[in-house]
N, C-alpha and C positions, 0 to 999 in steps of 0.2 A: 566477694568483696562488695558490700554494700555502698553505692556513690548517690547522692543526690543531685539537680541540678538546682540549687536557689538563685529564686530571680528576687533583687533588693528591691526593695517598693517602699517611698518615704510619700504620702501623700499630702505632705505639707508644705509643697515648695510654696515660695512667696511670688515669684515669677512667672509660675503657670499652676496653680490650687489645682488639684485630683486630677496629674495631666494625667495618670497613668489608667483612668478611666473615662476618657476624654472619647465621647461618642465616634464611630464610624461605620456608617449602615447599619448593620444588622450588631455590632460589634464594639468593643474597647481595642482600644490602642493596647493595654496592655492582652487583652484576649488575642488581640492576631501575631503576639509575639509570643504567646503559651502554643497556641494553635499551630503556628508555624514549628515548631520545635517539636512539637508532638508528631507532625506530620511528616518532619524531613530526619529523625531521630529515633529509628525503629525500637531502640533501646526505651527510650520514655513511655511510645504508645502502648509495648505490649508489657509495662510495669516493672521491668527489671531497672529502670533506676526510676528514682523518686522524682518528682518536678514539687518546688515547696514553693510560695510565696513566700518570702523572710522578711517580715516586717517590725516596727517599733509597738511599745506598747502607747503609743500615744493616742489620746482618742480620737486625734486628727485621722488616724487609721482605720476606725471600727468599720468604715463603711467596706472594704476588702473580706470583714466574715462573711456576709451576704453572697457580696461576687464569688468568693470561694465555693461558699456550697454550692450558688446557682451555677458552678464549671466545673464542678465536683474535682478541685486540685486541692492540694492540701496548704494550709496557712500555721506559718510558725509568728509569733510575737515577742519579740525579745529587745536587747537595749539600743536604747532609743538614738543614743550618740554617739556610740563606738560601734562602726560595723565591723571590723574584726572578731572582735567581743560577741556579737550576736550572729557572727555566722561560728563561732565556737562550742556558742548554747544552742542552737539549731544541731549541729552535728550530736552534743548530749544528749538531746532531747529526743533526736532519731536514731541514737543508735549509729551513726554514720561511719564511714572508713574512712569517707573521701567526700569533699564536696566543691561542685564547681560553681562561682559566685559568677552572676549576670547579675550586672546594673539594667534595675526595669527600665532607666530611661535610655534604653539601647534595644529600641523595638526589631532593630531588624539584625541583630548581633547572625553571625555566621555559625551556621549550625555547625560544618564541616570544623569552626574553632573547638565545638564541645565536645565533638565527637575524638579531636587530636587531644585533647586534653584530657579526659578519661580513659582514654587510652595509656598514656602517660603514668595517669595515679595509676592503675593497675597494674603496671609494672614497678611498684613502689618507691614511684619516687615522692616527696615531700611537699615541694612547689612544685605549679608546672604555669606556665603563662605563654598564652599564643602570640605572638608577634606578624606583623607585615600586613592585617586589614586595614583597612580604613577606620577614621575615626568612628568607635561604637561600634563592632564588629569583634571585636577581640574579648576575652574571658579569661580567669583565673582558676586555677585549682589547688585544694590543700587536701594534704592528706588529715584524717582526720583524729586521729591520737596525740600528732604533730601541734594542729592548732587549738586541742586543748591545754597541752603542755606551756606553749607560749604565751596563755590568757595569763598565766602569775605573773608573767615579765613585762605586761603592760602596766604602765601609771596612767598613764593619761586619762582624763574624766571621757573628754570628745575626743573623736578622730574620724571625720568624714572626709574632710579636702582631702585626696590628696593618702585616702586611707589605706593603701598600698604599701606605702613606705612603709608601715609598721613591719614590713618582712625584709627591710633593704639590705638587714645584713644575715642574711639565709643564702643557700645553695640555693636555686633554680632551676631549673627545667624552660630554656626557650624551645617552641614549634613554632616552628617560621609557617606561616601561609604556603600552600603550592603553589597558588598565583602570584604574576609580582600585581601588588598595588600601589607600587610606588608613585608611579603618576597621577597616582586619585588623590592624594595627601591633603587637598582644599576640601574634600570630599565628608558631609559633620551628617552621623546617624546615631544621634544621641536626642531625646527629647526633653528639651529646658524653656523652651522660649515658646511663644504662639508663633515666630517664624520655622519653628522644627515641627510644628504640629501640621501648618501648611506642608512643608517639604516631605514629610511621611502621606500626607493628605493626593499629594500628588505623584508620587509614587504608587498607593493604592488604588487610585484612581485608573492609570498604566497599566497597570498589571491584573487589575481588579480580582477577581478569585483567582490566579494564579500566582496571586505573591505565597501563600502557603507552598508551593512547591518549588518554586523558582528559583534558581541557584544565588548563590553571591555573588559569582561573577558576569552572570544578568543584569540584576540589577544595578550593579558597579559601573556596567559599560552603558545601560540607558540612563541611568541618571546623568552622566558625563553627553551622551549625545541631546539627549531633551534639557540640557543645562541646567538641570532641576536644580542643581548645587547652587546656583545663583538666590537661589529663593532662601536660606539661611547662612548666603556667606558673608555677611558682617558679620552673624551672628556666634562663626564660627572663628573669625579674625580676633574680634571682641572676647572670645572666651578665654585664650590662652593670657590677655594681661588680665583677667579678674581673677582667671586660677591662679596666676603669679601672685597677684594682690592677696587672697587669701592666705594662700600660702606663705609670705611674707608675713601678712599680720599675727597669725597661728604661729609661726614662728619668733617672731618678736616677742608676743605674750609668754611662751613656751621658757627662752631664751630668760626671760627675768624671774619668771618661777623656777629656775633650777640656779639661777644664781641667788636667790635668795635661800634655796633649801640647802645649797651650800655655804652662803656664811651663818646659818643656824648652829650647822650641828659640826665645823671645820672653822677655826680660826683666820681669819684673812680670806677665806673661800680655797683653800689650793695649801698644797704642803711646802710649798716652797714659792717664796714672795714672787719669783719672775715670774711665774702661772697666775699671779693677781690679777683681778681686773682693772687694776691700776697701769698696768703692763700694755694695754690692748685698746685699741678704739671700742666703744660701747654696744658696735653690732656684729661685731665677734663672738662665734659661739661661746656661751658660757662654759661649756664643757664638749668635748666628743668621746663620741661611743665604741671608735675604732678607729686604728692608722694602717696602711698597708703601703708600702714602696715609700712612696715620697708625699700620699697623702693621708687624709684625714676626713672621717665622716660624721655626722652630728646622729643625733637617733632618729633624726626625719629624714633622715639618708641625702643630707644636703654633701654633696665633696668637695672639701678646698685643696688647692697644692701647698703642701709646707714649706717653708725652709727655716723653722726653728728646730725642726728633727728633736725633740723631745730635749731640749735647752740645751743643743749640741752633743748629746747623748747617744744620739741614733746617724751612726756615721754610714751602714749599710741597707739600711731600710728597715722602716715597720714591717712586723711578722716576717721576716725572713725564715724560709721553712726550714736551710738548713741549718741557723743559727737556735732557731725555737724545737727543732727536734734534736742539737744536743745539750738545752738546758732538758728538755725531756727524760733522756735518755738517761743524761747523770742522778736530777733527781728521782727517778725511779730504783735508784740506788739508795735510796735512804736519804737522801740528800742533807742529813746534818747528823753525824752521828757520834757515838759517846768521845771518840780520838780522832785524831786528823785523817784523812780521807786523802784514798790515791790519789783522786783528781786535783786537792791541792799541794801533793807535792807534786806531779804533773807542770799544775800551774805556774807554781814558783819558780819550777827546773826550765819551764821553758820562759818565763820574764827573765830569771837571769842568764839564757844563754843570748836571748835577742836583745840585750842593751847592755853596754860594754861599763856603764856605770852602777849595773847591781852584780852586786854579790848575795845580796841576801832581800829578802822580802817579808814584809807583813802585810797580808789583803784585809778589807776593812767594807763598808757598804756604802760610805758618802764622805765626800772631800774632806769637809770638817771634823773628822776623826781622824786621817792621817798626817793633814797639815798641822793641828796640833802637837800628831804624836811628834812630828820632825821638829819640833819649836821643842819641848818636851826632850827630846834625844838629845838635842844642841845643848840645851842647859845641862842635863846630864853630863854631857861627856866635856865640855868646857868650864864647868859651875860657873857659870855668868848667868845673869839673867837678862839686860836685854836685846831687843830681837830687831832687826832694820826689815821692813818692806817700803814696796814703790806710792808715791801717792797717787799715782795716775792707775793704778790699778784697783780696779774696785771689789775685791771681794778674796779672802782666804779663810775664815771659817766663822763658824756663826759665836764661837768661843769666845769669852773675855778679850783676851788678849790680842784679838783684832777688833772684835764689833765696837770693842770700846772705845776704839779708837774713830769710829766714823757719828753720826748725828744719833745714832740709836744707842742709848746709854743708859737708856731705863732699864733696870734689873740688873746691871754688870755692876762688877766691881772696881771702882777706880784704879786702885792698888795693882787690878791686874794689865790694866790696859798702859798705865802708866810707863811700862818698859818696854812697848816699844813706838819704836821712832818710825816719821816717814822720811823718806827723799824722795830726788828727782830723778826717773828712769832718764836713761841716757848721760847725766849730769854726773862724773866720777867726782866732781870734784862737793858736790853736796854731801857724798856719801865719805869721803875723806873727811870733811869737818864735824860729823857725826863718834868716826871714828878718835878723832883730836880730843872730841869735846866729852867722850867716854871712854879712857883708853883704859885697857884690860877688862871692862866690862859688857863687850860684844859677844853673844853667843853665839848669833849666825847672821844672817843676810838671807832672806828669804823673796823670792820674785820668781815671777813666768816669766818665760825665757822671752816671750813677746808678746805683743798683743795687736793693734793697728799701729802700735808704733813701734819698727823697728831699731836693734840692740846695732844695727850698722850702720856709720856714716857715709858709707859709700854711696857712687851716683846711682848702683842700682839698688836699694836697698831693701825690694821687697822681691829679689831674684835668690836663688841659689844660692843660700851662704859659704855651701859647702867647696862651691870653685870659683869663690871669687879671693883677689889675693892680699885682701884687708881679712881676711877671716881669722887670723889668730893676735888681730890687737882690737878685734870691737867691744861694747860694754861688758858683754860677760866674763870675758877674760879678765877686762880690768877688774872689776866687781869678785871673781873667782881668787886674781891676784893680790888686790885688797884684803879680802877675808885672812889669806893663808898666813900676811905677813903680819898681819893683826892675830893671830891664834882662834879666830870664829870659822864656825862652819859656810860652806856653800850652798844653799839650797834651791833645789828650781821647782817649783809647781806648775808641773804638765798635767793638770787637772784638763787644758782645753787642748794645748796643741799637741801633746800625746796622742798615737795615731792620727792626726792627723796632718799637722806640718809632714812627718815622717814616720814610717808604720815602727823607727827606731827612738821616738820622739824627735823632739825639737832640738834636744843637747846635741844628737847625731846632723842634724841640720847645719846646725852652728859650730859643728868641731869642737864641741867642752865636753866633759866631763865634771857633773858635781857631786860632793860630796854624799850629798843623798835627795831625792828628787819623789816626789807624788805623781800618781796616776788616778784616772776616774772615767768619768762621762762616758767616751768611745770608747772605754776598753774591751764592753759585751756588747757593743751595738741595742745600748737602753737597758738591760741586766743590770741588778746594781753590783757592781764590781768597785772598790777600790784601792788604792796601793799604799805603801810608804816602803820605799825601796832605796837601796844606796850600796855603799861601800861597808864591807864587813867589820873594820877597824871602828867603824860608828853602830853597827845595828847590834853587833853581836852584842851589845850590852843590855839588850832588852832577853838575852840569853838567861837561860838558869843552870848551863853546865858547868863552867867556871867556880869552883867551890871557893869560898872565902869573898866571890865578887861581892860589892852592896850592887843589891840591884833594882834594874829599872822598871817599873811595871809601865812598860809599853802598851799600845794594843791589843786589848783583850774584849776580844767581841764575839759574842755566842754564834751567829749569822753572817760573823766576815767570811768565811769559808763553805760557808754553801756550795753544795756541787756543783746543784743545777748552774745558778750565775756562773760557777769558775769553768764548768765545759759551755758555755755559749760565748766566755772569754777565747779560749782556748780555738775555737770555733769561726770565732769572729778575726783572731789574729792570722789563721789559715786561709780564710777569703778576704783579706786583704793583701797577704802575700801572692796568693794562687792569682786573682783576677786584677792585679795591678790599680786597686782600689782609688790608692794617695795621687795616682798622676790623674785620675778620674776626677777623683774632688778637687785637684786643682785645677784642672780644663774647665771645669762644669762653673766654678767660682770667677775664674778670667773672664768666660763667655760672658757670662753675667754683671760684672764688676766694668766691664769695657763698653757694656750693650747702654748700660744705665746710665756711665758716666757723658757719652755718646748723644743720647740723648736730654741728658740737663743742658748740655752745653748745644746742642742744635735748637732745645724749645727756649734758651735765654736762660736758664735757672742755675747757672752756672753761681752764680753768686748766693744762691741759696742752699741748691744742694750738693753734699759734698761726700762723695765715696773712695775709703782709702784702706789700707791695711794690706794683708798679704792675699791670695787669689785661693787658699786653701778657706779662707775665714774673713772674705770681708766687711766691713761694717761705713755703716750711712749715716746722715746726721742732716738737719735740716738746721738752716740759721735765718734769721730776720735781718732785716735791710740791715741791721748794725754790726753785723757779725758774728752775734750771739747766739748761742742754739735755742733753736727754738721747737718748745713740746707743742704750741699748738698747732703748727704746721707739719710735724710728726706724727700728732693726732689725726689732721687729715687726709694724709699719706696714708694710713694706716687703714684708715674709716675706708677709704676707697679701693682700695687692695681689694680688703675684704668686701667688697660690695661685686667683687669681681673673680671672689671665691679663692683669693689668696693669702695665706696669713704668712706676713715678712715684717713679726716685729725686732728678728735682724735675721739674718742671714749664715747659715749654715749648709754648705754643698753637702751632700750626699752621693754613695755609690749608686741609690737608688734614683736620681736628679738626671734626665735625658736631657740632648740640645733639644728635644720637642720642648719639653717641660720649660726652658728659659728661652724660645721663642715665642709661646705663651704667654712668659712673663713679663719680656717685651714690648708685644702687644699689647699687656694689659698697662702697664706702667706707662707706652705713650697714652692712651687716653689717658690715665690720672695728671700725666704730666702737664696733656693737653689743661684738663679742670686746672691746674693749680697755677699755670700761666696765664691763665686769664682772671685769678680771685685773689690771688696775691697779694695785688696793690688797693686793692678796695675791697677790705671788711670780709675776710674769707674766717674769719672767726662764726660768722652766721652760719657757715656751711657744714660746717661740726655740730653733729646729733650726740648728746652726750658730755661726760668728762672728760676734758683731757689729759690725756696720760700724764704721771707723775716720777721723778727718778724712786727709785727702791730705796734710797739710805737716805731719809729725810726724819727728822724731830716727830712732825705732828702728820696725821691723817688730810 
C-alpha cells in the first residue's frame, strides 16, 4: 500500500509572508519539520512512504521548487483554495492509496500521530484523525480511492478555514494520544503569527540539535516548565474567536449562496411553504445536509438540536436504523409493483386492527390527497356539497376547496371554495347556525380533533381525556352529534395528533369515534406515508366489487403504497408500541413546556410570552405590550435560538428528545430570555439581522 505524508504549505500568509521558510541557523522552519520526521519516522527515511510538499499553484509559491530540490523532497502543486481538492490531486498524481495531511504551519506536529495514523490507513480504514496532542500536534489521514471519489461531491469554489469539515459527515477513525495532554490545552504549536515564530524560536534554542530526535512528550513538559507558552499565549486565546469569525463569515456567505441556488431552480426555495425562509430567522441554515436522533447538521458540519422534527413528521428520530432498515428491506422487494403488494395489505390489516374506527383504508403520500379524498367520499355518499371546518385551524389541503378559502386565491377556483364554511372550534352553537342556515346541504364537518386548543371545557383540559368524567359531552361529541342528526358525515384529521396524542390517535384520546378520519406525518417516522381511513359503510364506496354500484373514483395514486414507506410505517408503529414512545414525548414536551413557562414568568416576560397547548405538541407565541402577536419578537426569538444552534420554530417532542437535550434548551432560552428582557422596551427591532418572519397564508410576498 502506497501512503504519502503531505505537509500543506501556503506561502502567502498575510500575517507572517514565507513563514514557512523563515530562517533558523543553519535551516527553515519548515526544513526542521521535514528533518524532524525523517528522522523520528523510519518509514520516510528509508523511502517506503513518500514525504511530498503539497502546495498551490500560485506564484506566491514558486520559491518551495528551489527549497525542494535544494532538500531533494518532493513538491506537488495543485488547487490553490480547496485543500481537500488538492490533497485529492496530489494522491492522482502519485498514484497514492492513502495519504496523511500535515498543516506546515505545525512545525513540531507529533511524529508518533503519523506513525498511529498510517497504521490506521493500512488496516483500511477510510478517515483516520489523531486526537488528545496539543494544539498543532495532531494529523489526518484518507484513504486514497476514498478522497478521490469525494472530489465530485464538493461544490465549493474555497475551503481552507476550517477545511476538515468537508469529511463531517464520514465514518472516522479516532487515535487517541498515549499520553494524556490534557493539561497542556493553553499549549499553541502551530506557526501564524511572529509571536509563534518566537515561541518555536525558543524551543530550538532549548533543545538546540536535539529537537530532531526529542519526543513530544519532551518537549510538551519543557515548554510548560520554561513557560515558553506564555510567549504566544494571546496569540493562542485570540485564535479560536478569529477562527469562529471566519468560520462565521464562510458560512454566512455559503448560507446565502445556497438559498439562492434554491429559489433558482425550486419555487419558494423548499417543497412545502413551512420549510420557507419566511418561516425562519435569517441565520438559519438555509438548508441541512443531514439529521440523526434529534439533530441536524449543515454541510460545514455546524449541529443544531431540532424540535421541528421534519414539520412534526419525525416522531422517533432522524435515521433511525431500525426504522431505515425496514423501509430497506421492503423496498428491495420491488417496492412498487404491477398489483398490490403484501406489505400493503399487512399495512392496512394492521391500521385497521389498531383503531377501533377503521374498517377499511386507502394509503396515499401527503395530507392533501386524502383530506380531499374524505371531502370527496362525504359528498359521495351524502350528494351534498358543502363541507364545514374550524377557523382557528390553519391548514387541510393545498386543494380548491380549502386553499380558497384562506388569503391565497390566486389560481383556485371560486366555485370551489365557495362551499365551504368556517366556524368556531369549541363554539357548538356557530356550528348549529351553519347547519340552520343550510339544512340538508351539509356533507360532513371536518376538524383535528385538537390543536393548542382544547375540544374540553373542563378545569383540566389539557390532561387525559380519556378519565376524566366530562369526556363524553365535550365538542366532539357534540360536533359528531350535530353531524348525525343533520345526515353529514364526521370527520377528524389526525394528520398531526395521530401517533402522537396516542399511538390509537387522538379519537382514542378523547373517547369518539368518527366516521372516517386521516393520518400522515408520524405515521413512518418522516417516510411519506399517508392515510384516509374510516368506517366501511363510507369507504367501501370507493369499492369496484358491488356491480351495478356508480362509483367513486377515490384515491388513486401510483406511489401511495410503496413498500418501502409502508414497512418503516409498519416499523415505526412497533417501536412506538414496544418502547412506550407517546408517554416519552409527552414527558419530554411537559419538561419543556413547564421549564420555559417558568422562566418568562421568573425573567418578567410573562406578558409577552405565552406557551400553551397539550404536553405531547406544544406551541409558543410571542405578543407586544398590546396583546397582539407579535412576528418581530418571534423573529428574534428565533434569530437567537439559532445563534445558539437551536432551531424551535415550534416545537415538536420526539422519542429521540433526552432531559439532557431540554436542559440544554433551557440554558440556552434563559440567555435568550435574559437578551429579550433587557431590549423589549427600547427598540429591539434593531437587534434582528434580517426579515422578519411572515404567517404562510398571506395575499402578497
Amino acid at each position: 500500500m502506497r501512503i504519502a505524508v503531505a505537509i500543506l504549505v501556503r506561502l502567502g500568509s498575510k500575517r507572517l509572508p514565507s513563514k514557512h521558510l523563515l530562517p533558523y541557523d543553519n535551516q527553515t522552519y519548515l526544513g526542521i519539520l521535514c528533518q524532524r520526521l525523517m528522522t523520528q519516522f523510519s518509514l520516510i527515511a528509508n523511502g517506503k512512504i513518500d514525504l511530498i510538499i503539497c502546495s498551490g499553484k500560485d506564484t506566491v509559491n514558486d520559491p518551495l521548487t528551489a527549497w525542494c530540490e535544494k532538500n531533494k523532497i518532493q513538491l506537488f502543486r495543485g488547487n490553490d483554495q480547496h485543500i481537500p481538492k488538492r490533497l485529492a490531486e496530489c494522491v492522482a498524481a502519485f498514484e497514492l492509496d492513502g495519504i496523511i495531511a500535515v498543516d506546515g504551519d505545525d512545525i513540531l506536529v507529533a511524529p508518533e500521530s503519523i506513525v498511529a495514523a498510517t497504521e490506521i490507513l493500512e488496516m483500511g480504514q477510510t478517515i483516520v484523525q489523531t486526537k488528545g496532542y496539543p494544539f498543532g500536534m495532531n494529523v489526518s489521514g484518507y484513504n486514497g480511492k476514498f478522497l478521490e471519489e469525494k472530489t465530485n461531491e464538493w461544490q465549493e469554489e474555497k475551503l481552507e478555514t476550517g477545511w476538515g469539515r468537508a469529511f463531517h459527515d464520514c465514518v472516522l477513525k479516532e487515535v487517541k494520544a498515549k499520553d494524556n495532554f490534557d493539561a497542556y490545552d493553553h499549549h499553541r504549536y502551530t506557526l501564524d503569527y511572529e509571536e509563534d515564530a518566537l515561541f518555536f524560536k525558543a524551543i530550538f534554542d532549548f533543545f538546540k540539535d536535539q529537537i530532531y530526535v526529542v519526543s513530544t512528550s519532551d518537549i510538551v513538559r519543557r515548554v510548560e516548565e520554561k513557560s515558553f507558552y506564555i510567549i504566544n499565549k494571546t496569540v493562542h486565546e485570540d485564535y479560536w474567536l478569529n477562527f469562529e469569525s471566519e468560520m462565521i463569515s464562510e458560512s454566512k456567505n455559503e448560507n446565502e449562496q445556497l438559498r439562492e441556488r434554491l429559489h433558482k431552480v425550486i419555487p419558494g426555495g423548499a417543497h412545502t411553504y413551512s420549510r420557507g425562509d419566511d418561516q425562519f430567522s435569517y441565520n438559519t441554515p438555509a438548508l441541512f445536509e443531514r439529521g440523526e436522533g434529534c439533530h441536524l447538521w449543515t454541510r460545514n458540519g455546524d449541529r443544531f438540536l431540532d424540535f421541528g422534527m421534519g414539520l412534526r413528521s419525525v416522531n422517533i428520530g432522524y435515521a433511525n436504523r431500525e426504522i431505515n432498515d425496514a423501509f430497506y428491506h421492503e423496498a428491495m422487494k420491488g417496492n412498487n409493483l404491477t398489483r398490490a403488494s403484501y406489505t400493503e395489505l399487512m399495512a392496512a390489516e394492521r391500521l385497521v386492527e389498531l383503531v377501533d374506527a377503521v374498517e377499511m383504508v386507502k394509503f396515499a403520500k401527503h395530507g392533501s390527497t386524502v383530506t380531499t379524498a374524505a371531502v370527496k367520499l362525504a359528498r359521495a355518499y351524502t350528494g351534498r356539497k358543502r363541507v364545514l371546518i374550524p377557523s382557528e385551524q390553519p391548514f387541510f389541503s393545498f386543494d380548491d376547496w380549502f386553499i380558497g378559502t384562506t388569503p391565497l386565491t390566486r389560481g383556485t377556483l371560486e366555485e370551489s371554495a365557495q362551499f365551504t364554511h368556517k366556524f368556531s372550534f369549541g363554539d357548538i352553537s356557530s356550528l348549529e347556525i351553519l347547519f340552520q342556515s343550510y339544512p340538508g346541504e351539509i356533507a360532513a364537518v371536518l376538524l383535528e380533533p385538537a390543536t393548542h386548543i382544547s375540544p374540553c371545557q373542563c378545569e383540566n383540559n389539557f390532561g387525559n381525556c380519556m378519565n376524566c368524567p366530562g369526556s363524553k359531552i365535550h365538542f366532539l361529541h357534540q360536533v359528531k352529534e350535530l353531524c348525525h342528526k343533520n345526515g353529514a358525515l364526521f370527520i377528524l384529521d389526525e394528520m398531526i395528533t395521530g401517533f402522537r396524542w396516542n399511538v390509537k390517535g387522538a379519537q382514542h384520546f378523547y373517547g369518539i369515534e368518527p366516521d372516517l378520519c386521516t393520518f400522515g406525518k408520524a405515521m413512518a417516522n418522516g417516510f411519506a406515508v399517508a392515510a384516509l381511513a374510516g368506517k366501511r359503510e363510507f369507504m367501501s364506496l370507493g369499492d369496484i366489487n358491488e356491480i351495478g354500484m356508480e362509483r367513486v373514483f377515490l384515491t388513486s395514486t401510483t406511489h401511495g403504497a410503496e413498500m418501502g414507506a409502508l414497512g418503516a410505517f409498519l416499523k415505526t408503529l412497533e417501536i412506538i408500541e414496544r418502547d412506550n414512545v407517546i408517554n416519552h414525548i409527552w414527558e419530554i414536551g411537559g419538561a419543556l413546556k413547564k421549564g420555559m413557562i417558568d422562566l418568562a414568568n421568573k425573567m418578567g416576560l410573562q406578558s409577552y410570552f405565552e406557551m400553551t397547548g397539550y404536553d405531547c405538541s406544544p406551541l409558543f407565541m410571542w405578543k407586544d405590550g398590546e396583546g397582539h402577536v407579535s412576528m418581530e419578537l418571534r423573529t428574534l426569538f428565533l434569530q437567537e435560538m439559532a445563534n445558539r444552534k437551536i432551531i424551535m420554530s415550534y416545537i415538536s417532542p420526539s422519542y429521540a428528545h433526552t432531559m439532557g437535550d431540554i436542559d440544554f434548551t433551557l440554558e440556552k432560552v434563559t440567555e435568550v430570555f435574559s437578551i429579550m428582557s433587557t431590549v423589549i422596551d427600547s427598540g429591539f427591532e434593531s437587534k434582528i439581522n434580517g426579515p422578519v418572519v411572515k404567517p404562510v397564508f398571506r395575499r402578497y410576498n
